[in-house]
N, C-alpha and C positions, 0 to 999 in steps of 0.2 A: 781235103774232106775229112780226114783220119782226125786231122785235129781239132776240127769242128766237132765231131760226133765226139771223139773223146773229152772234151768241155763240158760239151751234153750231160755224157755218163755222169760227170766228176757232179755237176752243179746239181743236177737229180739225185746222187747220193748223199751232197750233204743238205739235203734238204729234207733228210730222216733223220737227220741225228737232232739231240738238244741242243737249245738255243745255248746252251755250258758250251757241252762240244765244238761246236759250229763257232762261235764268236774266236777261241783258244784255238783253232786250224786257221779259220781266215788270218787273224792276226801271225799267227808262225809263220805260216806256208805262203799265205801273197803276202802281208806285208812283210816279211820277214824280220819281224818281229823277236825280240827274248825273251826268254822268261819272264826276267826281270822287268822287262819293260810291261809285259803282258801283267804279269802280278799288279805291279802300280795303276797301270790304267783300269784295269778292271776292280781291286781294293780286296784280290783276295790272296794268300799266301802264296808262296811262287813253289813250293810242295802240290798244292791244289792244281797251276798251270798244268807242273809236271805230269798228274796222273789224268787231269781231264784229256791234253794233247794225246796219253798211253791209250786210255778206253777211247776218247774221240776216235783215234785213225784205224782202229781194232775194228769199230762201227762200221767207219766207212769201207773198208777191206771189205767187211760182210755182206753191207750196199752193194756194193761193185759184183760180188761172187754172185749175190741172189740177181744181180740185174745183166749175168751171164759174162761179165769181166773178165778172163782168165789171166790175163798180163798184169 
């Protein structure tokens, strides 16, 4: 049940962020994805990956806090 609801949270949190952010986590974090690879596929500099992936999970941390997350 814990991991169902934590799915939950995760999928409702990043359904705040930008569709920048949101595309650069999906790809890292499920696909596990690289930079590099993420850079190419998406056609934007892998500098840019790096800092969307930094503010992307900053976002979603603050999703998580405001939707009572503490762990």
């Amino acid at each position: 049940m814990d991991a169902t609801l934590d799915a939950w949270l995760v999928a409702e949190a990043l359904r705040t962020l930008s569709t920048d952010h949101r595309a650069v986590i999906l790809r890292a974090y499920y696909r596990g994805s690289s930079v590099a690879d993420i850079s190419a596929e998406l056609g934007v500099p892998e500098g840019t990956v790096k800092s969307r992936l930094h503010y992307g999970v900053r976002a979603l941390r603050l999703s998580l806090q405001e939707m009572g997350v503490t762990r």
